[in-house]
C-alpha positions as CSV (number, residue, x, y, z in Angstrom):
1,X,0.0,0.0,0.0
2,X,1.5,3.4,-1.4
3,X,1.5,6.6,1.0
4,X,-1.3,8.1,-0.6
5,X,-3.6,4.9,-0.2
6,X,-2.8,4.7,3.2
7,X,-3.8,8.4,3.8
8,X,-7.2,7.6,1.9
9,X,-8.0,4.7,4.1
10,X,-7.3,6.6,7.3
11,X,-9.2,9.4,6.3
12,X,-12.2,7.3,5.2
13,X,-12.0,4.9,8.4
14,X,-11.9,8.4,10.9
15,X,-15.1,9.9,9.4
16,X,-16.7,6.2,9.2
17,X,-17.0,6.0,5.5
18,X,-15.0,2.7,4.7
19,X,-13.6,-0.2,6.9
20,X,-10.6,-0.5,7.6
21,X,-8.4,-3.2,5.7
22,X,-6.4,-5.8,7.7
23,X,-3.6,-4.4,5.8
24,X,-1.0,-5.6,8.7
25,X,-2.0,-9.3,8.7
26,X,-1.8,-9.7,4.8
27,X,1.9,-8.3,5.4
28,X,2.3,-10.5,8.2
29,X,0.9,-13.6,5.9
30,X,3.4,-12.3,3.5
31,X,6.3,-13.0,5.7
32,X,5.7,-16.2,7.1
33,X,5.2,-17.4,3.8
34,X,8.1,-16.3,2.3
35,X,10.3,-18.2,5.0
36,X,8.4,-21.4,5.0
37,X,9.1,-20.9,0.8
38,X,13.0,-20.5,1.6
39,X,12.9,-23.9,3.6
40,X,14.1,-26.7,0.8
41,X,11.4,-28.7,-0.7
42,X,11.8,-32.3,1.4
43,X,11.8,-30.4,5.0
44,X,8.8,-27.9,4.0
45,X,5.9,-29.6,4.9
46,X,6.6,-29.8,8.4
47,X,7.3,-26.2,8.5
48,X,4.3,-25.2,7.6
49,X,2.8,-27.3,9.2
50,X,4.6,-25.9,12.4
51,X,3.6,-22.9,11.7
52,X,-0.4,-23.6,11.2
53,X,0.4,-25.2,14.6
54,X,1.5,-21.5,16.0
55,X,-1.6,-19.8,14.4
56,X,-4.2,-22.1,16.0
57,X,-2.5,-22.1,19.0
58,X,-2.3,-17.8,18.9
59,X,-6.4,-18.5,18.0
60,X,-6.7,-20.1,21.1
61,X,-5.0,-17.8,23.3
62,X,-6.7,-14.7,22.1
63,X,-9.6,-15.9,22.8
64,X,-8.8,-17.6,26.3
65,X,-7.4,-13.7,26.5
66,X,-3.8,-14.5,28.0
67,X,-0.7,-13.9,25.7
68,X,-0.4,-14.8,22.4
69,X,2.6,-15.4,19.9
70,X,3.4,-12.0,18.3
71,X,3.9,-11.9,14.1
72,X,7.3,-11.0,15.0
73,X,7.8,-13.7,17.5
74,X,6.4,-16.5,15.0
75,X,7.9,-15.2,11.8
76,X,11.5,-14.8,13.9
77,X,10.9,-18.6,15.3
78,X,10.1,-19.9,11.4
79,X,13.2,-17.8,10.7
80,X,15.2,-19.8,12.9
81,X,14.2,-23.1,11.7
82,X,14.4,-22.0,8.2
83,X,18.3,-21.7,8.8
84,X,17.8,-24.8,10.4
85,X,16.4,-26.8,7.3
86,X,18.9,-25.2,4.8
87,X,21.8,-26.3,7.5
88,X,21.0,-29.5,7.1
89,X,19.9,-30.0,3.8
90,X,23.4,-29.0,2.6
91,X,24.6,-31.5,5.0
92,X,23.0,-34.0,2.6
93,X,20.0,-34.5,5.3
94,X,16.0,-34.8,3.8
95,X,13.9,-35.8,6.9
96,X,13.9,-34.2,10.0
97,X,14.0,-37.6,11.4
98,X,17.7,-37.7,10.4
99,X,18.5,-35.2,12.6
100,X,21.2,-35.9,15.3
101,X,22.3,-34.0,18.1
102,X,25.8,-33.4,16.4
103,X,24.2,-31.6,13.9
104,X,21.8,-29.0,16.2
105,X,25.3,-28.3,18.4
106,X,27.4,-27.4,14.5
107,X,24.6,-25.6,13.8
108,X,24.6,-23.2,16.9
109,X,27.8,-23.1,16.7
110,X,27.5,-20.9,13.5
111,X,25.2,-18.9,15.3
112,X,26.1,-15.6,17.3
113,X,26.5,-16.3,21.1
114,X,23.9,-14.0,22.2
115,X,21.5,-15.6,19.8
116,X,22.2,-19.2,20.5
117,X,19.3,-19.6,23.9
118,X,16.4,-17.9,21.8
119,X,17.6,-20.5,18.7
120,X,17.6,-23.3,20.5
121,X,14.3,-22.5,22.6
122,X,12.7,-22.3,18.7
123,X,14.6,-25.4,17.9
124,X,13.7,-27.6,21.0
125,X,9.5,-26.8,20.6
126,X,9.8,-27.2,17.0
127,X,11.6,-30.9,17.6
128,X,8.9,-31.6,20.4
129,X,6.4,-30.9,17.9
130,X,7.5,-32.9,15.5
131,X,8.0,-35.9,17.9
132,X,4.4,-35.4,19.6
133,X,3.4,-35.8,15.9
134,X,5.5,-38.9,14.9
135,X,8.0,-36.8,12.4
136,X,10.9,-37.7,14.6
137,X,11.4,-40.6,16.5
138,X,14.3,-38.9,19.2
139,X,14.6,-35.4,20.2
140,X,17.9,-34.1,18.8
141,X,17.9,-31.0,21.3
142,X,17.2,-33.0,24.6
143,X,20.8,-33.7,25.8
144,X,21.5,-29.7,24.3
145,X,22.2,-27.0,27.0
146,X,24.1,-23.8,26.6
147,X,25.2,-21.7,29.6
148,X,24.1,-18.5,29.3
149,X,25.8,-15.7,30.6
150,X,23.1,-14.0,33.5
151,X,23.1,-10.0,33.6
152,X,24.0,-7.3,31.2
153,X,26.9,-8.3,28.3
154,X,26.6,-5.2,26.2
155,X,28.9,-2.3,25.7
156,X,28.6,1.3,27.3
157,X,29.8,4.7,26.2
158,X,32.9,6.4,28.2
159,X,32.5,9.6,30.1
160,X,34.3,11.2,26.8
161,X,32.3,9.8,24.5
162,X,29.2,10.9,25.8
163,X,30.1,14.5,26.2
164,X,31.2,14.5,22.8
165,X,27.6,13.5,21.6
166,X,25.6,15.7,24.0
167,X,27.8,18.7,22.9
168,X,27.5,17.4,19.2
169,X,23.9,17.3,19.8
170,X,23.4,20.7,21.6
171,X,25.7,23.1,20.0
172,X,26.0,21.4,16.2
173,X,23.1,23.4,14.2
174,X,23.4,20.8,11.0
175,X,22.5,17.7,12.9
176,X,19.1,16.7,12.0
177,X,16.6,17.3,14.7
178,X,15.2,14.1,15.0
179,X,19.0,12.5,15.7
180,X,19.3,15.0,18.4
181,X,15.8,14.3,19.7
182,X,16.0,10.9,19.4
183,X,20.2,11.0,21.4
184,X,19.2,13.4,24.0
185,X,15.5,11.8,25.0
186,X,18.1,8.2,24.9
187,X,21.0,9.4,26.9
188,X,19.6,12.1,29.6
189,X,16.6,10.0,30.4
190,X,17.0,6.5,29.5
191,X,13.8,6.0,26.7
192,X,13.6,3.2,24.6
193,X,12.9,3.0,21.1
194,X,9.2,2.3,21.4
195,X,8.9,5.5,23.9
196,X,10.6,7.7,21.4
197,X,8.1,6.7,18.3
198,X,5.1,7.1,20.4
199,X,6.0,10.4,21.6
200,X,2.9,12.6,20.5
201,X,2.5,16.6,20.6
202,X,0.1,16.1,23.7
203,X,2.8,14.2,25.8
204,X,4.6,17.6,25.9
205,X,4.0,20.5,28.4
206,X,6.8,23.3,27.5
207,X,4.6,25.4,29.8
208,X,4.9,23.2,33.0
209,X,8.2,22.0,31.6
210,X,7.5,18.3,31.4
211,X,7.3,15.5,29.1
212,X,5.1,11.9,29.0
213,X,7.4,9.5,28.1
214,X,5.5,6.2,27.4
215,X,3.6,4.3,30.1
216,X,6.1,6.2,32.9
217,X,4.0,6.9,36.0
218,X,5.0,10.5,36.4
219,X,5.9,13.0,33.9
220,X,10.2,13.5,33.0
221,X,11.7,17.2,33.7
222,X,12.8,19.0,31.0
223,X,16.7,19.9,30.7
224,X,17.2,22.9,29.0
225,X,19.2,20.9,26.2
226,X,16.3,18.4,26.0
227,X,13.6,21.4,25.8
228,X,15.4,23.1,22.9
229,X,15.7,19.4,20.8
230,X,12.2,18.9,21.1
231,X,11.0,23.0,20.1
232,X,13.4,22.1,17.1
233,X,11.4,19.1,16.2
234,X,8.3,21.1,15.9
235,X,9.7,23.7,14.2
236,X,11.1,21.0,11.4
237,X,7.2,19.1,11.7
238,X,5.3,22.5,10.9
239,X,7.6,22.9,8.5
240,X,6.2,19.5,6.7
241,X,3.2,20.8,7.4
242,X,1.5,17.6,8.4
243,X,-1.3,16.9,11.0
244,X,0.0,13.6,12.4
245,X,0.0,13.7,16.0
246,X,3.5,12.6,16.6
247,X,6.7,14.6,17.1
248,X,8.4,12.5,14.8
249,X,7.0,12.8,10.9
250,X,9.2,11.3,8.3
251,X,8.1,11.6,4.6
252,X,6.2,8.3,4.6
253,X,4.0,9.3,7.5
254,X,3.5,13.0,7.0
255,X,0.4,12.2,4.9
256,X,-1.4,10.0,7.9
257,X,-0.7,8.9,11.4
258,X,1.4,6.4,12.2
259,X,4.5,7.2,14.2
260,X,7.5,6.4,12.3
261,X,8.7,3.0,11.7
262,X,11.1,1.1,14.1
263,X,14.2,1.0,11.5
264,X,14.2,4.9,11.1
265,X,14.4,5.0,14.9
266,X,17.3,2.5,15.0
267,X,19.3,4.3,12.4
268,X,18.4,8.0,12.9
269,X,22.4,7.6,14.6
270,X,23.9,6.3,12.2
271,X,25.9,9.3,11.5
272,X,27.5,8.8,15.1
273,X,27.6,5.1,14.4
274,X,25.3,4.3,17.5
275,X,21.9,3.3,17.9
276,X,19.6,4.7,20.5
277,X,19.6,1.2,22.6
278,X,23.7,2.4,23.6
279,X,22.7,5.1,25.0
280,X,19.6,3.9,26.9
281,X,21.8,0.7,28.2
282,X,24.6,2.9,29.7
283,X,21.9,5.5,31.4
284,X,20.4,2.3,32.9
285,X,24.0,0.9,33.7
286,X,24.8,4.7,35.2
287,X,21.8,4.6,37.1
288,X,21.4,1.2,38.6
289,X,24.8,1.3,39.7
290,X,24.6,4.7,41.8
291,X,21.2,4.0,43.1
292,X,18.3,1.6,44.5
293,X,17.2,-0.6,41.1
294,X,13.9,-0.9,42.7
295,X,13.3,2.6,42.4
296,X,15.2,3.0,38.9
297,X,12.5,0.6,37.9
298,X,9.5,1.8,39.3
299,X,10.8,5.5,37.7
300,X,11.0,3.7,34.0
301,X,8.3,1.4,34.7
302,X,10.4,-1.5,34.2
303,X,10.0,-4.9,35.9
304,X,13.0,-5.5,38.6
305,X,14.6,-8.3,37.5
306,X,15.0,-6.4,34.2
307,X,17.1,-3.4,36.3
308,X,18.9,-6.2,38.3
309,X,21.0,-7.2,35.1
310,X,22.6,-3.9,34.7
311,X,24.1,-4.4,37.8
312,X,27.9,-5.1,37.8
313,X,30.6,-5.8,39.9
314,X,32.6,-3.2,38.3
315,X,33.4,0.6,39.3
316,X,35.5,3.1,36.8
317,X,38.6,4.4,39.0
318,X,37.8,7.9,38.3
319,X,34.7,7.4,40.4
320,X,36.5,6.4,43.4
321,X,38.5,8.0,45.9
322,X,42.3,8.1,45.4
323,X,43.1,5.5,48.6
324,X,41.1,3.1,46.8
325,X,41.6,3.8,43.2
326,X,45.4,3.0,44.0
327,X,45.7,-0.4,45.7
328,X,49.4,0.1,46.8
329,X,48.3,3.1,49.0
330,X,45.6,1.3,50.0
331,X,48.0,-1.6,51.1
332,X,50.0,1.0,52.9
333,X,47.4,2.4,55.0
């Protein structure tokens, strides 16, 4: 659907002449099709099968109203066990039933290691599946564990490198406003991706000096730096001259009112070579670190254990005092 049918079928579906199209789940359909197509020809009908399975079974849960299987979460679990078939089909290997353990371990081991747990999750109900249904006779990924590392693995920004973005950020007058928008909202106040596309014009109070940021229980402070990135943003949106409700409006949403799509939030830094989720991490790190992580969570509305894994073991030696930065004075006293 082109930009200027999607801005027809809004504006017809808000004044109640059309219905809206289930234009999302034929996009959806799309997808999961096209990977059960990539699986080779002898292991397909068990995919798709498997994936039939998923549907009914997300059937079932909506209407039992608890939680059911996403799009993304099936289409990323037929992903996985696409790779799988294709692994083993160039391994010479046409039934699933020929499967061994050997060849699930090889085939993880090709894997990246933070993607190896969610693979073999995917793997191990697909293989349970199959057995349950007489496709396999063993279950390849029942003697298959993999250690996984508990609490936060990924990489935070140095002291440096975060002034130099927040002055980029604040001083540079040819960085686009939604990069410094999107920087500033991610470093100085810790909001995710989701947050930062769903930020709307009514979420903001320049008067009171406050901001709405997602499903937070009390409104954020303004900075002064913050305040300014955000007055730029509406200054670039009226320039576009588009009624959608968001702060963001890119070129493919200026005609309706979506919020902008998750990949131009990801790579709106890409002229920095970040992506927002660095600088939210090391706020989070920052924080959890220097205060209670029951009260960092309750602030960003994050469950607890969620907080607990950004808490580390590890203290910078700038941020100590200089008898215990230095272990031989320490030893001396």
């Amino acid at each position: 659907m082109g930009t200027l049918a999607r801005c027809l079928q809004e504006y017809f579906t808000a004044h109640g002449l059309a219905l809206p199209t289930d234009h999302e789940r034929e996009l959806a359909t799309g997808r999961r099709q096209r990977r059960i197509d990539a699986v080779p020809d002898p292991l397909r009908p068990a995919v798709a099968a498997y994936a039939e399975t998923m549907l009914a079974s997300r059937r079932r849960a909506q209407q039992a109203r608890t939680r059911p299987r996403s799009d993304s979460t099936i289409e990323s679990s037929l992903g996985a066990i696409r790779d799988l078939a294709i692994f083993l089909h160039a391994r010479g290997l046409d039934d699933w039933a020929q499967a061994a353990p050997s060849d699930i371990e090889q085939f993880l081991a090709r894997l990246r290691p933070g993607s190896r747990p969610r693979t073999l999750t995917v793997v191990r109900q697909f293989c349970r599946w199959a057995r349950a249904r007489r496709l396999i006779l063993v279950d390849p990924t029942r003697e298959i564990t993999i250690r996984q590392r508990r609490g936060f693995t990924g990489t935070t920004l140095s002291i440096t490198r975060q002034r130099e973005l927040f002055t980029r950020w604040t001083t540079d007058q040819h960085a686009h406003p939604h990069a410094a928008l999107t920087g500033l909202l991610a470093l100085l106040h810790g909001a995710s991706n989701q947050e930062i596309r769903a930020l709307t014009i009514d979420d903001i109070d320049l008067t009171t000096g406050t901001l709405q940021i997602g499903s937070r229980p009390h409104p954020t402070p303004l900075d002064p730096m913050t305040r300014d990135a955000i007055i730029r943003c509406l200054e670039h949106r009226r320039g576009v001259r588009s009624s959608n409700p968001h702060v963001m409006v890119t070129r493919a949403t200026k005609s309706g009112t979506r919020p902008p799509s998750p990949a131009y939030v990801c790579h709106v830094l890409d002229p920095v070579g970040l992506a927002p989720r660095h600088l939210r991490v090391t706020h989070l790190a920052e924080l959890a670190n220097s205060m209670d992580p029951k009260l960092v969570a309750t602030v960003f509305d994050m469950k607890p254990e969620g907080v607990l894994d950004y808490l580390s073991d590890y203290v910078e030696p700038s941020r100590l005092p200089d008898q215990y930065a230095n272990p031989t004075t320490l030893g001396a006293t």
